[in-house]
C-alpha positions in Angstrom: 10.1 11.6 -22.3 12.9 9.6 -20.3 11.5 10.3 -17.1 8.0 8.4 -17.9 9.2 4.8 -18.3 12.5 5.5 -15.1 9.2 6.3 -12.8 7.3 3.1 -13.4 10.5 0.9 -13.5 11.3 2.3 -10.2 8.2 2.2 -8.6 7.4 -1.0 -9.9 10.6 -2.4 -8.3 9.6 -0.8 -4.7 6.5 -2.6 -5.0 8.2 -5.9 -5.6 10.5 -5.1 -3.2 7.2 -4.5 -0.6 5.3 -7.4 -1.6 8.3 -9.6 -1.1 9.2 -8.4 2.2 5.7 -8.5 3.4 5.5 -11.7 2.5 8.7 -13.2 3.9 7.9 -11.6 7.6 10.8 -11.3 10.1 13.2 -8.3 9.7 12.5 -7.7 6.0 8.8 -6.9 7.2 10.2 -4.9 9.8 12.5 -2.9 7.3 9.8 -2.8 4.5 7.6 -1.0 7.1 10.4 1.8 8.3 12.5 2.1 5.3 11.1 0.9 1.9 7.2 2.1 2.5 9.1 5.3 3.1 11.1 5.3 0.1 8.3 4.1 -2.3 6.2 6.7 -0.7 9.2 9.5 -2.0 9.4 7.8 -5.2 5.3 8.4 -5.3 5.7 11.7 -4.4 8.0 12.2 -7.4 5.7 10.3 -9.8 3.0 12.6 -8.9 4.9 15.7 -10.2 5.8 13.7 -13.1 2.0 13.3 -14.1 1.6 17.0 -13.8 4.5 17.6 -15.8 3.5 15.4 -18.6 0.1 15.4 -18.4 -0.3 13.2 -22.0 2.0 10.1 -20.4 0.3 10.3 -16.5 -2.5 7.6 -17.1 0.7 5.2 -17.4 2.2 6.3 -14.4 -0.6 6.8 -12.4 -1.3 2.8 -13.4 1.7 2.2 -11.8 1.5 3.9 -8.7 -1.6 2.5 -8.3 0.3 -1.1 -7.9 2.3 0.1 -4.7 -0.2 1.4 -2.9 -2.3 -1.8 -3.5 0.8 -3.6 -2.0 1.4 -1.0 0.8 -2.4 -0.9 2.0 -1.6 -4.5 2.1 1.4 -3.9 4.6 -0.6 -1.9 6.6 -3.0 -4.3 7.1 -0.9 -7.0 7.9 0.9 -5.2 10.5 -2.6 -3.4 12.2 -1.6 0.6 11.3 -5.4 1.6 10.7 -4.6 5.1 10.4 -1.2 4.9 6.9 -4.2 2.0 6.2 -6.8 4.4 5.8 -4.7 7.4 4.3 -3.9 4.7 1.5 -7.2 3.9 0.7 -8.7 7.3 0.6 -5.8 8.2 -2.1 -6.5 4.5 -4.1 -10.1 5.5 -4.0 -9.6 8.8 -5.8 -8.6 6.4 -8.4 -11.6 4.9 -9.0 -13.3 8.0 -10.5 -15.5 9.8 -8.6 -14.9 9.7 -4.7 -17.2 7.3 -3.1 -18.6 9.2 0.0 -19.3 6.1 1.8 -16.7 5.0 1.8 -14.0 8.3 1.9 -15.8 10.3 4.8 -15.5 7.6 7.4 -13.4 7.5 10.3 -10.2 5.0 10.2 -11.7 2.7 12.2 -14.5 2.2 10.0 -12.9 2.1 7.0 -10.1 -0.8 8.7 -13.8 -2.9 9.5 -15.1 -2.5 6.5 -12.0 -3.0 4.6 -11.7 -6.9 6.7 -15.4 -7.5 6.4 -15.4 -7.0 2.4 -12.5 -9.2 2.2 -12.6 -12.2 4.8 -9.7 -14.4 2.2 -7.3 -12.1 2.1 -7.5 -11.7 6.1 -7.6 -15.8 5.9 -4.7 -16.0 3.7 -2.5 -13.1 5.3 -1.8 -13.2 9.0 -1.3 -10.0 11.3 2.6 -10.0 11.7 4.2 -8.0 15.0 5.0 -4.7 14.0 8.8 -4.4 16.1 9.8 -8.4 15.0 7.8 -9.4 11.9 6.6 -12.6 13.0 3.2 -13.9 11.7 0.3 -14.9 14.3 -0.7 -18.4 13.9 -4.2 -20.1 14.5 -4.7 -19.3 17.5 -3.4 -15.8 17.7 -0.3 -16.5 19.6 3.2 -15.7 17.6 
């Protein structure tokens, strides 16, 4: 099964390549928002058929798609796209087990609040960054 350990090579290199650029801000978190996000969501698409190809390896795989959408959800929070921020977490929560209705059947919005509120470091820590230029907000929310 060659396919199995390609898949989470590649998709673990996307999500390096996310987390990196997310981090770094400028034009790289302006590309890793139009271009990479859009590859590593192709290259999940692909792992999912995987899985259901090989149904005996998918827990692996699955692990590692899990790891870039952590790091994209994280993307979209840093740049303010509630709704690709909501999408994201409604798929990471189907891999938790069973859905959570409380938090699944809530409106984007809600889920963005209750995403920040549950997680006041990481919003500490990780700036909002402009969308079109990359750059970070500082203290006092100017750029």
């Amino acid at each position: 099964i060659k396919w199995v350990p390609l898949a989470c090579c590649t998709i673990t290199l996307v999500e390096r390549l996310v987390e990196h650029q997310g981090r770094v801000g400028g034009k790289a978190l302006v590309d890793c928002y139009n271009r990479t996000i859009k590859a590593g969501e192709k290259l999940y698409e692909l792992c999912e058929r995987i899985c259901e190809r090989y149904p005996n390896d998918s827990q692996i795989v699955k692990d590692y798609m899990q790891g870039f959408l952590c790091d994209a959800i994280l993307l979209f929070m840093r740049v303010g796209d509630k709704k690709r921020f909501a999408e994201k977490t409604r798929i990471m929560a189907e891999y938790d087990g069973p859905l959570n209705p409380r938090r699944v059947r809530r409106t984007d919005e809600e889920i963005w609040h209750m995403w920040r509120k549950e997680n006041p470091t990481h919003i500490e820590q990780n700036p909002f960054a402009c969308i079109y230029c990359g750059k970070f907000e500082v203290e006092n929310g100017g750029k």
